[in-house]
C-alpha positions in Angstrom: 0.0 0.0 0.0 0.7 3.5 -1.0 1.8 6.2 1.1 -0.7 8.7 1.1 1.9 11.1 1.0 2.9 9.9 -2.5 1.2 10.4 -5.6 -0.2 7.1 -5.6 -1.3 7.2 -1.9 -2.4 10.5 -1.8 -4.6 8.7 -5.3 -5.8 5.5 -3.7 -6.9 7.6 -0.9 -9.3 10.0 -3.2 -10.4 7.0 -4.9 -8.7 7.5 -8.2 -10.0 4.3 -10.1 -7.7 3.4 -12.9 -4.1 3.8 -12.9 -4.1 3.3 -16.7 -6.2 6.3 -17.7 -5.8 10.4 -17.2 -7.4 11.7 -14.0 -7.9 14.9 -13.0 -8.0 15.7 -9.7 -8.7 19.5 -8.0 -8.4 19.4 -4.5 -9.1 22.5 -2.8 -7.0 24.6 0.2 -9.1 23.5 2.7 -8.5 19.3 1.5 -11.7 18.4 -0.2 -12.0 17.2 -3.6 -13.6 19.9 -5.5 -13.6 18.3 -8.7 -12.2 14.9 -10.3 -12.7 13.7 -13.6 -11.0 11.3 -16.1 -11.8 13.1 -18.9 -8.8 15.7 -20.9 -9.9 19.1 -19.8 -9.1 22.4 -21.4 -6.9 24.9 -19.1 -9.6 27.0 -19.0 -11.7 24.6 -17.7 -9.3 23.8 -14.5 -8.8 27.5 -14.0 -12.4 27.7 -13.2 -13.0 25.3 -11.2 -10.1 26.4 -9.2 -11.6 30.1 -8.8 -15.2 29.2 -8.6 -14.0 27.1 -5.6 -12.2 30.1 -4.3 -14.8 32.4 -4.5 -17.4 29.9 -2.7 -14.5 29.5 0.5 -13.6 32.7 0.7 -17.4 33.5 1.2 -18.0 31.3 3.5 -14.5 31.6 5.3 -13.1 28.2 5.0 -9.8 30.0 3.7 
């Protein structure tokens, strides 16, 4: 078993599914998993996630 301080621990414990395929994983500042997907995403796409996710913590002071 994988340390979940590695990449593959800290995977295994997020429930990444398959090794074999992409996964995209957001996890937030505060730890949670704001967004996981095993599909190719646009840059775009990531960088809203990231400040939408922002936005909602900072509002509701989980930063």
């Amino acid at each position: 078993m994988s340390s979940p301080t590695t990449a593959p621990g800290v995977a295994a414990a997020y429930g990444v599914p398959d090794k074999q395929k992409i996964t995209i994983a957001i996890i937030g500042k505060d730890g949670n998993l704001d967004y996981q997907t095993n599909q190719v995403l646009n840059a775009n796409r990531v960088r809203d996630v990231v400040q939408n996710s922002y936005a909602v913590q900072a509002t509701t002071g989980r930063l």
